[in-house]
C-alpha positions as CSV (number, residue, x, y, z in Angstrom):
1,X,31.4,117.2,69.9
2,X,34.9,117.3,68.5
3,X,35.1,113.6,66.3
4,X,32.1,112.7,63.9
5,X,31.4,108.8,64.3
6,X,30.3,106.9,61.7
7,X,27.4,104.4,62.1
8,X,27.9,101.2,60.1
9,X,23.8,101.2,60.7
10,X,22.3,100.5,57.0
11,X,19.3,102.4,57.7
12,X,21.5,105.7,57.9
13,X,21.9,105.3,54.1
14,X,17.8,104.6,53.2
15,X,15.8,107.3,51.3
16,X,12.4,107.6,53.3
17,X,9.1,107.4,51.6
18,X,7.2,110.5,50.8
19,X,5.3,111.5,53.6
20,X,1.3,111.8,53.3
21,X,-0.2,114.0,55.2
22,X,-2.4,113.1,58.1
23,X,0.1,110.7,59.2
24,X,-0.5,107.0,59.4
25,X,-0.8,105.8,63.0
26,X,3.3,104.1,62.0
27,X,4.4,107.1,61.1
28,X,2.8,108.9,63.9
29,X,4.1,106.2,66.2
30,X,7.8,106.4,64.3
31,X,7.8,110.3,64.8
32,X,6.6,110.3,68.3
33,X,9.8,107.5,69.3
34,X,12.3,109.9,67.5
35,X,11.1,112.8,69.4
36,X,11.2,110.9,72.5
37,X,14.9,110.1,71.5
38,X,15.8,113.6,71.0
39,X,14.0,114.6,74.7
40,X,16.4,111.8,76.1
41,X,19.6,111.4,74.2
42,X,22.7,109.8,76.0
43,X,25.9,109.9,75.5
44,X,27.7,106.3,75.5
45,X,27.9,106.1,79.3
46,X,24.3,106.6,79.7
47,X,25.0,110.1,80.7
48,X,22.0,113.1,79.4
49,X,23.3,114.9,76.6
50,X,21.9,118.4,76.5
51,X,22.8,120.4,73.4
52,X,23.0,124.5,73.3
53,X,22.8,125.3,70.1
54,X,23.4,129.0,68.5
55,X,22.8,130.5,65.3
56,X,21.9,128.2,61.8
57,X,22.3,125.4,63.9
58,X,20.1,126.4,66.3
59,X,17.2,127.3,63.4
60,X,17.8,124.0,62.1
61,X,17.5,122.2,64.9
62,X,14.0,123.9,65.7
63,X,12.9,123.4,62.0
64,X,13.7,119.8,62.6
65,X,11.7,119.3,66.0
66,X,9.0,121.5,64.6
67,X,8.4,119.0,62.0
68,X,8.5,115.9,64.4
69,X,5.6,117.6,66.4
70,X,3.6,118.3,63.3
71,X,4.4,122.5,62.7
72,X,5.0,123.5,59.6
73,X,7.1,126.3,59.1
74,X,4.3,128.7,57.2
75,X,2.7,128.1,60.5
76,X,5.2,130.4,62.3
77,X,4.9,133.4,59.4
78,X,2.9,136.5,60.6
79,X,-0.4,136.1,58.3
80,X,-1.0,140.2,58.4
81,X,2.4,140.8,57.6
82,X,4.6,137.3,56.7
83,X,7.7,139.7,56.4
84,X,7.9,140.6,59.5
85,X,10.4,139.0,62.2
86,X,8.9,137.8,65.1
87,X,9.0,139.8,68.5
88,X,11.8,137.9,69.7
89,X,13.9,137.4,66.8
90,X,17.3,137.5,66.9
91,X,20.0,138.4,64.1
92,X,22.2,135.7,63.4
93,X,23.6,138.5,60.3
């Protein structure tokens, strides 16, 4: 993606309201559209938009769709020994 596009959509520039935890069935509804939208993005000619991503973008990105399907990130720490990487870790150092 080489341009950044802004969005003249107001509700780009709302604050969200805390989050409660079990989610309401809206928010649970809400969540579940945006995850569907990330499964199926487009590009403007309709055309699927698949992203590789690498690195910090890459761990964001996961952290992001982690929280949509309802993992938390201490979820994913080793409980014997929570300093450990995982098996499959890759350094992006």
């Amino acid at each position: 993606m080489k341009d950044i596009v802004k969005e003249d959509n107001e509700m780009l520039y709302k604050k969200t309201k805390p989050l409660e935890i079990p989610l309401s069935d809206n928010d649970f509804t809400l969540l579940n559209n945006m995850m569907i939208f990330l499964k199926n993005s487009q590009n403007l000619y309709g055309e699927e938009k698949i992203l590789k991503l690498k690195g910090h973008a890459s761990i964001v990105a996961q952290h992001e769709i982690d929280h949509l399907n309802g993992i938390m990130f201490f979820e994913r720490i080793d409980k014997i020994n929570p300093l450990a990487p995982p098996n499959n870790a890759n350094s992006i150092y």
